[in-house]
Structure formats: structure tokens, C-alpha cells
N, C-alpha and C positions, 0 to 999 in steps of 0.2 A: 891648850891653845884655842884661839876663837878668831871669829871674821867681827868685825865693826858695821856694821851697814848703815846707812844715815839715809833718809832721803832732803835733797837738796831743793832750794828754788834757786834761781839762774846766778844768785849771788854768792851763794856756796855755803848759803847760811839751812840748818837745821826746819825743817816746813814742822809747824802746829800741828799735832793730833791729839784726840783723845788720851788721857793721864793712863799710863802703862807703868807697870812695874815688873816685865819681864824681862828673859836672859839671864847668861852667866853672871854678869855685873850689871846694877840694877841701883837707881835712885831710890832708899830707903824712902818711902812716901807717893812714888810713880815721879815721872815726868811728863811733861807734853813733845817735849822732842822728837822729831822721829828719827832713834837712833837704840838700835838692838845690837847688843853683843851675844854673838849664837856659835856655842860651842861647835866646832870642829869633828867633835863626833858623829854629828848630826850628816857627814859627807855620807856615809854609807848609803842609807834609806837613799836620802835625792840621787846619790847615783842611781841606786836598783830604778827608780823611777824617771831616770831619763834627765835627772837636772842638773846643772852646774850652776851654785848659788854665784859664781863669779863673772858667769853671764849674761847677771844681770848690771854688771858696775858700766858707768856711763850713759845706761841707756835712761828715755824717760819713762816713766813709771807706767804709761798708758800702752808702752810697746812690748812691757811684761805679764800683764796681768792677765791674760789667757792662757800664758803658760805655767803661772803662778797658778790660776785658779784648777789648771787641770794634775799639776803633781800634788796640790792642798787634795782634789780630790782623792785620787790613788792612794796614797798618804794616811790620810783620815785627821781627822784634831784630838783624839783621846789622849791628853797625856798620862804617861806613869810617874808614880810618885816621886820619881827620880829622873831632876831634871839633866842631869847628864845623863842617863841611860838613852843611845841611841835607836832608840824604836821608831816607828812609823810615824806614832801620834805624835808624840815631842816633836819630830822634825816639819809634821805637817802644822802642825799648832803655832811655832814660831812663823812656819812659812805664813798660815793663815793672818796673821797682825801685819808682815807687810802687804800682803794682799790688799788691807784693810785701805791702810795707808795711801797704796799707788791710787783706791778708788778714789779718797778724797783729794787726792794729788796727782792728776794724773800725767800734769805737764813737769813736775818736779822732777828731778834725776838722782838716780841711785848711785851713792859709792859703797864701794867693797873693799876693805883692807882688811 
């Protein structure tokens, strides 16, 4: 099971980012979408660190990204060769690309399903 996360502009369409080919399901060749599917496993870690990925649904992206950047910190970005394995760095690593995102978007709004 996984969460969808998209971030949005006021019209409920997908914001431009940098071509990504992360997450569980993933655009053979990257997308510029910004829209990650991130396993569910990944709750553990953001708990132990204080987060709840679904706290971020609704909000805009510039009213996240302090609290984003301080669980990416705790966290670390190391990933293991396995991207289902729930570790620190997997969860910090996906965290780190929306981070990336709300930077370049900061009036956009996140959904979470």
C-alpha cells in the first residue's frame, strides 16, 4: 500500500518540476510532475521522528517546508538498495524531493491520498 502525493497549483493541476523517476510506481523515463507514490512503509521512520506525512494534505507547500526540512534532517537521505526497506534514509530521501518541490512551489498545495 502507498500514499499518492501531488503538489497542486490553485487549479488542482500537477506544478512542473525537475524529471524524477522516484517511488513505488514511477514513469519509466522520469516525469516532470510533481506527483510521488511512497510506500507506506516508510510511516515508521516519520513517526519515530515526529511526522505525519498526511499532515501535510491541503496545506501550501511554503507552510511545510521547515517541518519538512527538519524530519529530512533527523532522517538523513542515504538510501538502501531497497526501496521498500523502511529505514531512515529511504524515508528521508523521498521526503527530501518534496522538500525540493514545495521550494520551487511554495504557493502550490499538497494532496495526500
Amino acid at each position: 500500500m502507498s500514499w499518492w502525493i501531488y503538489l497542486e497549483d490553485d487549479s488542482g493541476e500537477s506544478v512542473i518540476v525537475d524529471s524524477h523517476s522516484d517511488g513505488g510506481t514511477y514513469c519509466v523515463g522520469g516525469t516532470s510532475s510533481a506527483e510521488l507514490n511512497m510506500t507506506y512503509n516508510y510511516s515508521k521512520p516519520f513517526g519515530e521522528a515526529g511526522f505525519n506525512l498526511r499532515s501535510i494534505n491541503g496545506k501550501r507547500a511554503a507552510e511545510c517546508v521547515d517541518e519538512m526540512e527538519r524530519v529530512v534532517a533527523a532522517l538523513g537521505t542515504e538510501r538502501a538498495s531497497d526501496y521498500w526497506a523502511p529505514t531512515n534514509g529511504n524515508a528521508g530521501a523521498a521526503l527530501n524531493r518534496l522538500c525540493t518541490w514545495a521550494r520551487q512551489h511554495p504557493q502550490a498545495k499538497w494532496r495526500v491520498s
